[in-house]
DSSP file (Angstrom, degrees, kcal/mol; ACC not computed):
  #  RESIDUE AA STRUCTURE BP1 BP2  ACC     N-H-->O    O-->H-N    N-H-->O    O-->H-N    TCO  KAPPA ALPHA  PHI   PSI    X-CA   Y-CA   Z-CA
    1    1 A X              0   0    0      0, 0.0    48,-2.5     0, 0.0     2,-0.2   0.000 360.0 360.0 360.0 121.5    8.6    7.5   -3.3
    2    2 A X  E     -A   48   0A   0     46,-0.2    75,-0.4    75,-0.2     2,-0.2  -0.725 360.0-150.1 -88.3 151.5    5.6    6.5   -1.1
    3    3 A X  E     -A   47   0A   0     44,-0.6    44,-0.7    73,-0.3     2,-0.3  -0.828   8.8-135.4-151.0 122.3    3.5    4.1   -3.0
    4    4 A X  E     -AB  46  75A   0     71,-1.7    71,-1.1    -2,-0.2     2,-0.4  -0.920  16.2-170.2 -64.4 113.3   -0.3    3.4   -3.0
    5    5 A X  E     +AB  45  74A   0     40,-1.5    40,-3.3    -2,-0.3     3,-0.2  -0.983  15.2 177.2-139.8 125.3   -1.4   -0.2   -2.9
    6    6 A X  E     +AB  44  73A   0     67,-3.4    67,-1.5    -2,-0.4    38,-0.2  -0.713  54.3  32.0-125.7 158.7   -5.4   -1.0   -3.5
    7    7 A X  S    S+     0   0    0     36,-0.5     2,-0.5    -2,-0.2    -1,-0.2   0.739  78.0 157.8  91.4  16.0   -7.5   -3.6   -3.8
    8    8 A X        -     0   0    0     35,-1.5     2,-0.4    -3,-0.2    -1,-0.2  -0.719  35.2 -97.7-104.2 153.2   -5.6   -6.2   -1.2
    9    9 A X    >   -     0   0    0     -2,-0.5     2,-4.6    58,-0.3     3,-1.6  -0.689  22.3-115.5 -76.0 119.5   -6.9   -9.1    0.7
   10   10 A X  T 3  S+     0   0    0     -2,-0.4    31,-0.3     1,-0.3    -1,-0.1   0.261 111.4  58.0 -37.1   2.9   -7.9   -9.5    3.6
   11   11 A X  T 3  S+     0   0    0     -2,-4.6    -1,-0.3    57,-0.1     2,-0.2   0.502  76.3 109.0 -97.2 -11.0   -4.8  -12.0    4.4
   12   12 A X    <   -     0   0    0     -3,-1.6     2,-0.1    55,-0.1    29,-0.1  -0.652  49.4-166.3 -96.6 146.1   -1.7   -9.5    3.6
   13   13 A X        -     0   0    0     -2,-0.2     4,-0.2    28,-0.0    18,-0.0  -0.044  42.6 -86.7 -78.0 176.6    0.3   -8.4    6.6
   14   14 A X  S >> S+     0   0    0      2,-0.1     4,-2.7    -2,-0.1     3,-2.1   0.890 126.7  44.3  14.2 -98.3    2.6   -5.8    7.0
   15   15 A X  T 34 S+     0   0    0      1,-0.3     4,-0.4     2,-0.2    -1,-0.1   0.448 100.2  68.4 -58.5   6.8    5.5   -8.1    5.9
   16   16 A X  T 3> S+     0   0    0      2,-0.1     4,-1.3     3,-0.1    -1,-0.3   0.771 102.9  43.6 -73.3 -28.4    3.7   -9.4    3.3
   17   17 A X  H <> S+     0   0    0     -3,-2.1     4,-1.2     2,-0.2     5,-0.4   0.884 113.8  51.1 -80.4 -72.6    3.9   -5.9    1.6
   18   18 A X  H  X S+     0   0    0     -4,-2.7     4,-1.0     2,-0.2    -3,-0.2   0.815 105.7  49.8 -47.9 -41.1    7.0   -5.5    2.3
   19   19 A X  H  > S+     0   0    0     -4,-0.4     4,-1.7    -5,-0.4    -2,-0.2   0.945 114.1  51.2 -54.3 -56.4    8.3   -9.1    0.9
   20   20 A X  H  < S+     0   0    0     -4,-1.3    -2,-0.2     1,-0.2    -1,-0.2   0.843 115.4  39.3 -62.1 -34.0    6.2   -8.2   -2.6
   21   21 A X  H >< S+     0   0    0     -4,-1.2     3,-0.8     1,-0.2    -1,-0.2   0.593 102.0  71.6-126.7 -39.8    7.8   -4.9   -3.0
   22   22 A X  H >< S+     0   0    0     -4,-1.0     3,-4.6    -5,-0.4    -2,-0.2   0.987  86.1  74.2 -47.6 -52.2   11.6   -6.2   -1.7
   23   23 A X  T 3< S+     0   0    0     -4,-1.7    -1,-0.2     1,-0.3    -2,-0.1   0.686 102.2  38.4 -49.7 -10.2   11.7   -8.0   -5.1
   24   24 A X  T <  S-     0   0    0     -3,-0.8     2,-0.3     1,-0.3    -1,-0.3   0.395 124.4 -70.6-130.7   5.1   12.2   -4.6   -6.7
   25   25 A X  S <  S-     0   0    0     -3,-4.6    -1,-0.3    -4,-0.2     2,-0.3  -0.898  81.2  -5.6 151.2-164.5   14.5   -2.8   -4.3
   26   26 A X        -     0   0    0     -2,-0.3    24,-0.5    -3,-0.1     2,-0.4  -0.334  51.7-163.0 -66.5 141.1   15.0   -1.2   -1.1
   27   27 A X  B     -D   49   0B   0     -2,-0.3    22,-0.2     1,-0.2     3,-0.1  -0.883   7.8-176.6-113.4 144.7   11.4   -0.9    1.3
   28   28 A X  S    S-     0   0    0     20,-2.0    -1,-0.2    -2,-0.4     2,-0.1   0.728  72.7 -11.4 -88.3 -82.6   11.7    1.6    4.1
   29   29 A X        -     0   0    0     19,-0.3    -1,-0.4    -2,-0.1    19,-0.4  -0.522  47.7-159.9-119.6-174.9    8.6    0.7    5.0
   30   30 A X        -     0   0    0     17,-0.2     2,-0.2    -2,-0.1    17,-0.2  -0.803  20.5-177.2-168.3 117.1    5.1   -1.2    4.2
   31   31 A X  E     -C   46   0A   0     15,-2.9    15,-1.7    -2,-0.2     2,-0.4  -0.816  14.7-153.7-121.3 146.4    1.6   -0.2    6.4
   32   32 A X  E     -C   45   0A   0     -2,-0.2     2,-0.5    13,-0.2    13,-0.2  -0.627  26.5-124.7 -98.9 173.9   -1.5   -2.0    5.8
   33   33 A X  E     -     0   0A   0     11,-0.8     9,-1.6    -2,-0.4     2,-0.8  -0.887  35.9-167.2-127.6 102.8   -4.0    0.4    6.6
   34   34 A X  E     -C   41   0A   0     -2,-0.5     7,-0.2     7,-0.2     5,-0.1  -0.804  22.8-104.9-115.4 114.1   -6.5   -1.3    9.6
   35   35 A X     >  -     0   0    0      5,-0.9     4,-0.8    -2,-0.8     3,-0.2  -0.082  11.9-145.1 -52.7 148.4   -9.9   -0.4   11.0
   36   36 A X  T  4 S+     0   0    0      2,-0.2    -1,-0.1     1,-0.2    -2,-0.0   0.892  95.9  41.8 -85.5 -67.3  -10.0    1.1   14.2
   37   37 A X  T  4 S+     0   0    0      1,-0.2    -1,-0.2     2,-0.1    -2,-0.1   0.304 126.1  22.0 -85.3  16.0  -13.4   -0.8   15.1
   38   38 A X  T  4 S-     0   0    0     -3,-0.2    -1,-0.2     2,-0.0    -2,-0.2   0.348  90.6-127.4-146.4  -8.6  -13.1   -4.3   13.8
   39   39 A X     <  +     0   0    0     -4,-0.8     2,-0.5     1,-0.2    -3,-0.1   0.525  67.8 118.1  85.9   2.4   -9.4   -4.9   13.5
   40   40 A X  S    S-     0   0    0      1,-0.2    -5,-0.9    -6,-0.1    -1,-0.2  -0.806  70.6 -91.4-133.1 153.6   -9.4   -6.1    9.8
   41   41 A X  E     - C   0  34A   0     -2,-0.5    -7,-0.2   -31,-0.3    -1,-0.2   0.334  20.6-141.4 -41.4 177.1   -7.8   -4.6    6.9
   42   42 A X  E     -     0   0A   0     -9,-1.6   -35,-0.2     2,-0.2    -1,-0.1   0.443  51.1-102.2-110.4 -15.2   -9.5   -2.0    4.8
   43   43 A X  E    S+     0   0A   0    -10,-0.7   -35,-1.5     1,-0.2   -36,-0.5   0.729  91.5  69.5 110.0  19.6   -8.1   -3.3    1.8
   44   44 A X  E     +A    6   0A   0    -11,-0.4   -11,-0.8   -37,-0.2    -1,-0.2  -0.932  44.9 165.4-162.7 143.6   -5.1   -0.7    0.9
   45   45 A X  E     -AC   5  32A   0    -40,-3.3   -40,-1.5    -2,-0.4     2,-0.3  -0.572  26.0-108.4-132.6-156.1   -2.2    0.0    2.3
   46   46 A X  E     -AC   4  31A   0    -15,-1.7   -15,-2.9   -42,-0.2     2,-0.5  -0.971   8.6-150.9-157.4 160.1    1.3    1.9    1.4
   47   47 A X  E     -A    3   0A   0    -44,-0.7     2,-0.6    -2,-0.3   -44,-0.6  -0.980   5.5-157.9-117.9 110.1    5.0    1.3    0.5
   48   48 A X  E     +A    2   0A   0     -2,-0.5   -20,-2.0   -19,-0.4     2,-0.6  -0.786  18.9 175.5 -79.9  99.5    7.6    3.7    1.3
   49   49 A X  B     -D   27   0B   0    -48,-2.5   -22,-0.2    -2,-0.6     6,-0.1  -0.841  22.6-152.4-111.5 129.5   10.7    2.8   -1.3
   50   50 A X  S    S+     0   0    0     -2,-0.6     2,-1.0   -24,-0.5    -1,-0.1   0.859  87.5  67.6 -67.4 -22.4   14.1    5.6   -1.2
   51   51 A X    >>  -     0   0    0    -25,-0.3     3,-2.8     1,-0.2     4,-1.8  -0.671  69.0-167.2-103.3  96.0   14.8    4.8   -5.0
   52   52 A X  H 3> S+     0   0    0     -2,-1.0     4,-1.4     1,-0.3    -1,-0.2   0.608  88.1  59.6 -75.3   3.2   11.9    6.2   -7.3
   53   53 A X  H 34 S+     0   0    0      2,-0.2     4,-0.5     3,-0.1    -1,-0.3   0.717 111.2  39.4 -74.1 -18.4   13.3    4.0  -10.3
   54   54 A X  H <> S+     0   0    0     -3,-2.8     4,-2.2     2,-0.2    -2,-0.2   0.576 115.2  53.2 -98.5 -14.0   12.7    0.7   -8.3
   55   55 A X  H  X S+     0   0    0     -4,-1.8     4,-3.4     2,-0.2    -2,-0.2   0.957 112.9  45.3 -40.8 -65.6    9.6    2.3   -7.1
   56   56 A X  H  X S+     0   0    0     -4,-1.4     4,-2.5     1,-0.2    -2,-0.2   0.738 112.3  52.7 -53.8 -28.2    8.8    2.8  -10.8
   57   57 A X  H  > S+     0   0    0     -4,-0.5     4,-2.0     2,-0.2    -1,-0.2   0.989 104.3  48.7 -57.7 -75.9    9.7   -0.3  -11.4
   58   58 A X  H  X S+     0   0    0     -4,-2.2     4,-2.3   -34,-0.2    -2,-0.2   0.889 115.7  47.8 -49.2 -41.6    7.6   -2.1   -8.8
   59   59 A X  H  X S+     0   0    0     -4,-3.4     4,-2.4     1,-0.2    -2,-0.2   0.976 103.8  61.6 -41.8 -66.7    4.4    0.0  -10.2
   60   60 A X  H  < S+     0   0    0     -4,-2.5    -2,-0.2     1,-0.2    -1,-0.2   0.851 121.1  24.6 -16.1 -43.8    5.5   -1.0  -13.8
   61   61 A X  H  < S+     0   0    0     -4,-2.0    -1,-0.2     1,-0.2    -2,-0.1   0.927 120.3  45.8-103.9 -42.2    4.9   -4.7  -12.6
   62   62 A X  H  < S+     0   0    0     -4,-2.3     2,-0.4    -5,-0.2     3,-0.4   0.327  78.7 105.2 -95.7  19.9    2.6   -5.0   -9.9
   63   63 A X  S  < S+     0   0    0     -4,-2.4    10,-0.2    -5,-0.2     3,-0.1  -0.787 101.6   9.8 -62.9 133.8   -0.3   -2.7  -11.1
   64   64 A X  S    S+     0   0    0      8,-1.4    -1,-0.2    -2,-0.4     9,-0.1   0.301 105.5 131.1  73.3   7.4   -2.8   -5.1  -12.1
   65   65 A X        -     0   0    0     -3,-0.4     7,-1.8     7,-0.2     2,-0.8  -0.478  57.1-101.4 -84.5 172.2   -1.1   -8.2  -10.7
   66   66 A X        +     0   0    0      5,-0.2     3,-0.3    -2,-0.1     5,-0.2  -0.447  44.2 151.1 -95.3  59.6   -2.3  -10.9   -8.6
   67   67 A X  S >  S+     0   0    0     -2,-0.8     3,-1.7     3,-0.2   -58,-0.3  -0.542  71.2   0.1-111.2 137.7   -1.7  -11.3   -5.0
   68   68 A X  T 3  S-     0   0    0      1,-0.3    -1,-0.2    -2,-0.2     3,-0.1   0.814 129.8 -62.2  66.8  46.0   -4.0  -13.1   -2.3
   69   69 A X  T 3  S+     0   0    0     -3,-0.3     2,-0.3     1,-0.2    -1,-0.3   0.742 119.4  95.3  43.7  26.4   -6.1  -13.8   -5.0
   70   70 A X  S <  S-     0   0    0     -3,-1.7     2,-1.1   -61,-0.1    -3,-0.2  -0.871  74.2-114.8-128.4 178.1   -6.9  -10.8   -5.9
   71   71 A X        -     0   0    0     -2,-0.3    -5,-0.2    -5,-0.2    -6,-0.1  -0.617  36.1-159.2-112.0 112.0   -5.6   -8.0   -8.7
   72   72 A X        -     0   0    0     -7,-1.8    -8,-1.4    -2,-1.1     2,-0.4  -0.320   9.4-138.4 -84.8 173.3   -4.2   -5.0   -6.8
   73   73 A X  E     -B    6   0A   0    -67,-1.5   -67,-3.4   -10,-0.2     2,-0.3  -0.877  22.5-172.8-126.5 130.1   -3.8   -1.2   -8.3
   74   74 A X  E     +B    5   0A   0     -2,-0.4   -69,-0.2   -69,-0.2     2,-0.2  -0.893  15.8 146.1-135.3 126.7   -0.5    0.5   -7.3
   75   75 A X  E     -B    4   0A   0    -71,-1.1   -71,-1.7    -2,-0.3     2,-0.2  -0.603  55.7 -65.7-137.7-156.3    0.2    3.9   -8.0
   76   76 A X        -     0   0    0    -73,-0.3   -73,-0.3    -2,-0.2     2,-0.2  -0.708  56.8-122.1 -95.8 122.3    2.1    7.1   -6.6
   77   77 A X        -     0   0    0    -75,-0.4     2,-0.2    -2,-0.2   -75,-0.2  -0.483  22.7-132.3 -63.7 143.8    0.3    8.1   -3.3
   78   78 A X        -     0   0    0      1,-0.2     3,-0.1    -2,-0.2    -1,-0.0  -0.571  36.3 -85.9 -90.2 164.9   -0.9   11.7   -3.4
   79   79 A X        -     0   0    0     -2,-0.2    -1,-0.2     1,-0.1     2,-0.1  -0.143  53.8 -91.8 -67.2 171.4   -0.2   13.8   -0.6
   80   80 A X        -     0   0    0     -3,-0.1     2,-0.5     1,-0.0    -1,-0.1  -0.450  40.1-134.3 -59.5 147.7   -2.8   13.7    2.6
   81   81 A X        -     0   0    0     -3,-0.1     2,-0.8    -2,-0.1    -1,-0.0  -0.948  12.2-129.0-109.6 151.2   -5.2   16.2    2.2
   82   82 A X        +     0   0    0     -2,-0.5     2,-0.4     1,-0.0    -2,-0.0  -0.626  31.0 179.4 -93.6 113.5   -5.9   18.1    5.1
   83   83 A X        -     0   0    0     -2,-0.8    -1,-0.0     1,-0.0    -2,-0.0  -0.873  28.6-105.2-130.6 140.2   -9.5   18.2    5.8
   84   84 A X        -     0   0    0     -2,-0.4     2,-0.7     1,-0.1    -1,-0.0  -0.332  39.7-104.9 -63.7 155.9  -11.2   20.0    8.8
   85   85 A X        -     0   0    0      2,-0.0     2,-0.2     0, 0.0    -1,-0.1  -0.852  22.1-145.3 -77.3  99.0  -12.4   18.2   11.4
   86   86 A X        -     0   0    0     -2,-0.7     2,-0.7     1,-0.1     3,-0.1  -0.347   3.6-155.7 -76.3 123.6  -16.1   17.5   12.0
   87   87 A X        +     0   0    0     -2,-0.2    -1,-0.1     1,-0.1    -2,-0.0  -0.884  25.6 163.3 -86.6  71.0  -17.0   17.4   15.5
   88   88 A X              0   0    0     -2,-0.7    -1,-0.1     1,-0.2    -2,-0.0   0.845 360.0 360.0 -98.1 -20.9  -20.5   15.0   15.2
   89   89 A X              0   0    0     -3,-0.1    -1,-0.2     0, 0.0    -2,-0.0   0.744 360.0 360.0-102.2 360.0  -20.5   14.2   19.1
């Protein structure tokens, strides 16, 4: 189950994501999500887990908990949606 994770602070890593998320099963993976023109997070990332009951799990516990001093939202990413591409230059 890929995994939606909002709301995070500008201090989590990669493995940081990955660490929080271990506590409840296997992680494939764990992306923060980083701007292209300043280098610093955007504040959401995602968790790729193979077992959706320790996926569920980890929602179950960490929606609305507290990490980096803030309280992040996790819920089931939706697929991408595929949106045309605007041409401004």
């Amino acid at each position: 189950m890929n995994l939606y994770v909002s709301n995070l602070g500008p201090n989590v890593k990669d493995e940081n994501l990955k660490q929080l998320f271990a506590a409840f099963g296997s992680v494939n993976s764990a992306k923060v999500i980083i701007d292209k023109f300043s280098n610093q997070s955007r504040g959401f990332g995602f968790v790729e887990m193979p077992d959706d009951a320790e996926a569920q799990k980890a929602i179950d516990a960490l929606n609305g908990s507290s990490n980096d001093s803030r309280f992040i939202k996790v819920s089931e990413a939706r697929p991408r949606e595929e949106r045309p591409r605007t041409n401004k230059w």
